[in-house]
C-alpha positions in Angstrom: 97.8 136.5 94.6 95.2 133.5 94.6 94.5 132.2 90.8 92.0 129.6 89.6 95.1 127.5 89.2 95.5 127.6 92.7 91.8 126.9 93.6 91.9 123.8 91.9 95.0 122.1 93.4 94.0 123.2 96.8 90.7 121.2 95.7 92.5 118.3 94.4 94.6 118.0 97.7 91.0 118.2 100.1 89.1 115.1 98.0 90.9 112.6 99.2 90.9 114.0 102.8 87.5 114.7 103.0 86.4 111.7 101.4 88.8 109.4 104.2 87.4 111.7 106.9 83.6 111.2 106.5 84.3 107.9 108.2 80.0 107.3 108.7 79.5 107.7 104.8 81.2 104.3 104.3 81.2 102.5 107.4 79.2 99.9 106.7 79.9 96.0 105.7 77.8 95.8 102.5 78.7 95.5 99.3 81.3 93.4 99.4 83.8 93.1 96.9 85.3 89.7 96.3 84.8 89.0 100.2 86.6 92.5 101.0 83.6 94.8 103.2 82.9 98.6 101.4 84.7 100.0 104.4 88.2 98.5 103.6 87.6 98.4 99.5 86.4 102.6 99.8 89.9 103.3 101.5 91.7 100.8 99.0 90.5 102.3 95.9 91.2 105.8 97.3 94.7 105.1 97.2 95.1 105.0 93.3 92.9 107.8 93.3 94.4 109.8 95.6 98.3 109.5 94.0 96.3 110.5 90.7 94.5 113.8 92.4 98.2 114.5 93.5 100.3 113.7 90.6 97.4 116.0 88.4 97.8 119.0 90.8 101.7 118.2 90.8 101.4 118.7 87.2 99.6 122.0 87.2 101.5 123.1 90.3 105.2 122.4 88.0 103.4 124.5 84.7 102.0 127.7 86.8 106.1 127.6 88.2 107.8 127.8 85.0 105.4 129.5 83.4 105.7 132.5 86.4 109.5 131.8 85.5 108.9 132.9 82.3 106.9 135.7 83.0 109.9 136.6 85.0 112.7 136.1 82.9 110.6 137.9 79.9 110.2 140.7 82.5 114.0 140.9 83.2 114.9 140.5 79.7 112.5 143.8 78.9 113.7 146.0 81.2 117.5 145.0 80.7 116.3 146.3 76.9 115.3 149.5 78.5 118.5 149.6 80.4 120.2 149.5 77.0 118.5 151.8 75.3 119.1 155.1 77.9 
């Protein structure tokens, strides 16, 4: 089953992509940045950017797996209960 949770780390994994791919959005030599073109300071600064997008949807990726671990173990611990209790 697809959750929001899910939604959103598929869309942190595609920014970074999509914004690498679309090549003619920043082909181009002007502004330059300390005598560095936009075309090779763009991909630069998406490398920071992309380890963050990845490390945030790492983080939300790790909570919605214990917290299903959880929701599994509270499960198991419930119906051991009702196992008991016959």
């Amino acid at each position: 089953m697809v959750d929001a949770t899910d939604v959103v780390i598929v869309v942190l994994l595609v920014i970074p992509l999509l914004a690498l791919l679309a090549i003619p959005t920043y082909n181009a030599i002007n502004p330059n940045l300390g005598g560095v073109s936009f075309f090779y300071w763009y991909q630069i600064l998406w490398m920071p950017l992309g380890a963050l997008l990845y490390y945030i949807a790492a983080v939300l990726w790790n909570n919605k797996e214990k917290s299903g671990a959880r929701a599994v173990g509270a499960s198991a611990r419930r119906s051991s209960r009702s196992r008991r209790r016959r």
